[in-house]
C-alpha positions in Angstrom: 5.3 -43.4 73.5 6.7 -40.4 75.7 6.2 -36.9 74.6 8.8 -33.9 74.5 6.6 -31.0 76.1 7.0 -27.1 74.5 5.5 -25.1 76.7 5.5 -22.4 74.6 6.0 -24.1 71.3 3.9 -21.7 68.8 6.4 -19.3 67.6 10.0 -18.7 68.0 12.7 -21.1 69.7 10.0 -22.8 70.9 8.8 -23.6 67.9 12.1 -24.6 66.7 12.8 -27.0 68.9 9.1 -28.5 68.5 10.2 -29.1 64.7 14.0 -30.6 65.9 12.4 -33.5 68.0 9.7 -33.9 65.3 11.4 -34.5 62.4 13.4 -36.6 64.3 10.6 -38.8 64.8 9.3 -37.6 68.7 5.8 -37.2 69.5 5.4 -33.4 70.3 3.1 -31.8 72.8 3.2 -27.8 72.0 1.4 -25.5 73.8 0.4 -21.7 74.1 -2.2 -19.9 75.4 -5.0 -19.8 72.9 -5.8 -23.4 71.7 -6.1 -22.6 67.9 -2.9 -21.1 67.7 -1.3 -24.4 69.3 -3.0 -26.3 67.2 -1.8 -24.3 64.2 1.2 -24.4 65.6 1.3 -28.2 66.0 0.1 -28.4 62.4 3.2 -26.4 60.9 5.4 -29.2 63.3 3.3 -31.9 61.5 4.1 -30.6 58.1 7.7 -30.4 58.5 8.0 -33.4 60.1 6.1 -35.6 57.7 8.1 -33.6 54.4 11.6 -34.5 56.2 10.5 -38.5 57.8 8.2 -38.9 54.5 5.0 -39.2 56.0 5.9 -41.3 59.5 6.5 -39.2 61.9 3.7 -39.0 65.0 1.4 -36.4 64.9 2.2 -33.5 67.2 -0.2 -31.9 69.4 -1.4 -28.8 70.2 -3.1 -27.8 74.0 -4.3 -24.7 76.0 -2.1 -24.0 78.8 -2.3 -20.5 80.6 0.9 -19.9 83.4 -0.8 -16.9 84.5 -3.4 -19.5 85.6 -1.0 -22.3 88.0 -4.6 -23.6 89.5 -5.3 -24.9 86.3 -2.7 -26.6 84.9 -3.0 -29.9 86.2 -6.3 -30.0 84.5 -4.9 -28.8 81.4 -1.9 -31.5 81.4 -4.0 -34.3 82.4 -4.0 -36.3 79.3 -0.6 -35.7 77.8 0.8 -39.0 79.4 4.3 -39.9 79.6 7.5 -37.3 79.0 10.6 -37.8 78.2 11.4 -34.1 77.3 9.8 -30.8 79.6 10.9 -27.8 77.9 9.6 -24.5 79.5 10.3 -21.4 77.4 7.2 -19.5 77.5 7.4 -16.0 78.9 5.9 -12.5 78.0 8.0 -8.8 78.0 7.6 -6.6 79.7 8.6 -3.4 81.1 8.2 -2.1 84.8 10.3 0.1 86.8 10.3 1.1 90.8 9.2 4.3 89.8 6.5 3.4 88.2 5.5 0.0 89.6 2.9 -1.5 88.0 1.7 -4.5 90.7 -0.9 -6.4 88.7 1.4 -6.6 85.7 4.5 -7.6 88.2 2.1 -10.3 90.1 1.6 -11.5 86.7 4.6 -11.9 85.2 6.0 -13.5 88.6 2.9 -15.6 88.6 3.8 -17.0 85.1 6.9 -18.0 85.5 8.0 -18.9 88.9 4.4 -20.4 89.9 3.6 -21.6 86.6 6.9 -23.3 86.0 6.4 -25.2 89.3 3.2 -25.7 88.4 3.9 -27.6 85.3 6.7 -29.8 86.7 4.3 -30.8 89.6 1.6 -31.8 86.9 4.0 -33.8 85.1 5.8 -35.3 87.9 3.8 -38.2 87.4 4.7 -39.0 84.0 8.4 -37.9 84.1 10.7 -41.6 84.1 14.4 -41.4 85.8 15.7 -40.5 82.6 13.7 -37.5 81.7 15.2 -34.0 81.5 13.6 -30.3 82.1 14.8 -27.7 80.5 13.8 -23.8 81.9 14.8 -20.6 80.2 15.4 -18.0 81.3 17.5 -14.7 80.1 20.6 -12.6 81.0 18.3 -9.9 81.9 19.1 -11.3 85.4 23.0 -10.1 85.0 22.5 -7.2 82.9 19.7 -5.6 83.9 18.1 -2.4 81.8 15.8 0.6 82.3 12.1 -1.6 83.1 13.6 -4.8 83.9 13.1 -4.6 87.5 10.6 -7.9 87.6 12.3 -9.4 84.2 16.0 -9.5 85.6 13.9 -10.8 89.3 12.3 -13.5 87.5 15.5 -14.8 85.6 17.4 -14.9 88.9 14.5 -16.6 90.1 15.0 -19.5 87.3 18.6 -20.1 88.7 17.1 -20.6 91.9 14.4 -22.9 90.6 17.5 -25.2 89.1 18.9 -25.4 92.4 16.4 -27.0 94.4 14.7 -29.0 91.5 17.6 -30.7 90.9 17.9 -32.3 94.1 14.6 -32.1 94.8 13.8 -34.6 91.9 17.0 -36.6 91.4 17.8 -38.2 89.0 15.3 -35.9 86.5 17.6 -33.8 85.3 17.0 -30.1 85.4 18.7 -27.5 83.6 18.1 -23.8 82.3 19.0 -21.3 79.5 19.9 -18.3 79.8 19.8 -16.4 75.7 21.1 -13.2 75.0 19.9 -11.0 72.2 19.0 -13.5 69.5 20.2 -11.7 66.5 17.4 -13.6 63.8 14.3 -12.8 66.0 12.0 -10.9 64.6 11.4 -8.6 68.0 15.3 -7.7 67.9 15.4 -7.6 64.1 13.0 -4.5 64.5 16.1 -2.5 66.4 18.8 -2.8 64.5 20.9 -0.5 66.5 20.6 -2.4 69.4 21.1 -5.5 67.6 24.5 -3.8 66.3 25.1 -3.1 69.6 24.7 -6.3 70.8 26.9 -8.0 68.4 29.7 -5.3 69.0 29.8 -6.5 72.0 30.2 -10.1 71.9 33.6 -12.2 71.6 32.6 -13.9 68.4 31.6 -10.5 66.9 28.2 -11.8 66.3 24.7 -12.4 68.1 23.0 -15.8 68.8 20.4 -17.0 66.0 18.0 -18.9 67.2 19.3 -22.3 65.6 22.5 -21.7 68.3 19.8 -21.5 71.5 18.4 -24.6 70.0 21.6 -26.6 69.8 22.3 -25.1 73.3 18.8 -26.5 74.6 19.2 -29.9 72.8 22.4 -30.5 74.2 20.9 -29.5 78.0 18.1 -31.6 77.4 20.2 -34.8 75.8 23.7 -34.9 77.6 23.4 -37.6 80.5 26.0 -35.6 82.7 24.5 -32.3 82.9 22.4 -31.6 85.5 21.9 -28.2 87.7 23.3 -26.3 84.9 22.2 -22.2 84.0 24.1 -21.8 80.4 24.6 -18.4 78.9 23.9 -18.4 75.2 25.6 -14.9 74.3 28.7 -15.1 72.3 30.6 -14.2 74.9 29.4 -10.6 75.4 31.7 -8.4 77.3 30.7 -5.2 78.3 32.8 -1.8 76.1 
C-alpha cells in the first residue's frame, strides 16, 4: 500500500493532516526529529483513526528524520516504500536580521529547508508513481517580510522557486506549495493576541486562517488532478491598512 509522508507530522497542521488521510483509511508515515515524539505522534494518528474507521484503519508510523542533516536522509527513508502523498511542512522560527547576522543559525535554517526538501524528494523519487503529488509549505513571510525575517522571508521565496523547477523537473508528479498566513487557532499566535487582532483586522473575510482551512487548502493541492506548479496563499485575503 502507498503511504502519505508528513514530514513534520507531530504537532500542528502537520499533525492534522496525518489524522485527515488516517481516518480516511491511508497508511501514514509521520516524522519529526526525535523518534519518540514521532512515534507518539503516530500513536495519537492511530487512535483517532481506529475510533472514527472502528478499529481498521493501518497503523501509522512514526520515523526520525533530521533536515538539518540532508546526508542522511536517504538512510533515514529507506524503508518507507511506496508514496502516494509527500507533504513537507516541517520548519523551525526563527529570527535574524543583517544587523545582527547570525551565520550558523542562517546556514541552518537554509540547510533545512531548501537542502533538506530536496533531499527528501530525491530519497523518495524512487517510490513516487505518475500519480503522486508533493506538497511544500512555505509562508507569506516571503511577501511581507518583518523585523528578523531576513532568512525566513529568503527561504519562503526559495519554496516558490523549488515549485518551479520540480515541476518540470519531475513531470507528471505533481508539485505544489502553501503559503499560510497567521493561523489564528495556533497555539504560538494564540499567545499574542494583539497581533492575532491585528492580523484578522486585516484580512477580507475579517477573520484569520485556523488550521482546519490550511488543511482543506493542502488536501485540495495534494488531491486535484489539474493543479500542478501552484504557490497558494492561505490568508483571508489580507490587505495591508
Amino acid at each position: 500500500m502507498s503511504s502519505v509522508i508528513i514530514v513534520g507530522g507531530t504537532a500542528g497542521i502537520g499533525l492534522e493532516l496525518a489524522k485527515h488521510y488516517a481516518v480516511r483509511g491511508r497508511s501514514v508515515v509521520v516524522s519529526g526529529r526525535d523518534r519518540e515524539r514521532a512515534e507518539q505522534a503516530a500513536a495519537e494518528v492511530d487512535k483517532i483513526a481506529v475510533a472514527d474507521a472502528g478499529g481498521n484503519a493501518p497503523q501509522a508510523r512514526g520515523i526520525a528524520l533530521d533536515l538539518s542533516r540532508p546526508q542522511d536522509i536517504a538512510a533515514a527513508l529507506s524503508d518507507v516504500g511506496p508514496v502516494d502523498r509527500l507533504v513537507l511542512t516541517a520548519i523551525e522560527r526563527d529570527l535574524n536580521s543583517i544587523a545582527g547576522y547570525d551565520v550558523e543559525r542562517a546556514v541552518r535554517l537554509t540547510t533545512l529547508k531548501l537542502v533538506g526538501y530536496h533531499a527528501v524528494v530525491n530519497a523518495l523519487l524512487p517510490q513516487l508513481s505518475p500519480d503522486s503529488s508533493v506538497l511544500f509549505f512555505g509562508g507569506v513571510a516571503k511577501d511581507r517580510p518583518y523585523a528578523g525575517s531576513t532568512t525566513v522571508s529568503t527561504i519562503n521565496a526559495g519554496v516558490v522557486g523549488m515549485v518551479r523547477t520540480l515541476s518540470v523537473e519531475i513531470a507528471p508528479i505533481r508539485v505544489n506549495s502553501i503559503h499560510p498566513g497567521i493561523v489564528g487557532d495556533s497555539p504560538f499566535w494564540l499567545a499574542k493576541p494583539a497581533a492575532l487582532e491585528d492580523a484578522r483586522r486585516r484580512t477580507l473575510t475579517d477573520r484569520s486562517p485556523t488550521t482546519a482551512d490550511v488543511v482543506d487548502a493542502s488536501v485540495f493541492l495534494l488531491e486535484n488532478r489539474a493543479v500542478n506548479g501552484v504557490d497558494l496563499h492561505v490568508d483571508g485575503g489580507r490587505r495591508e491598512l
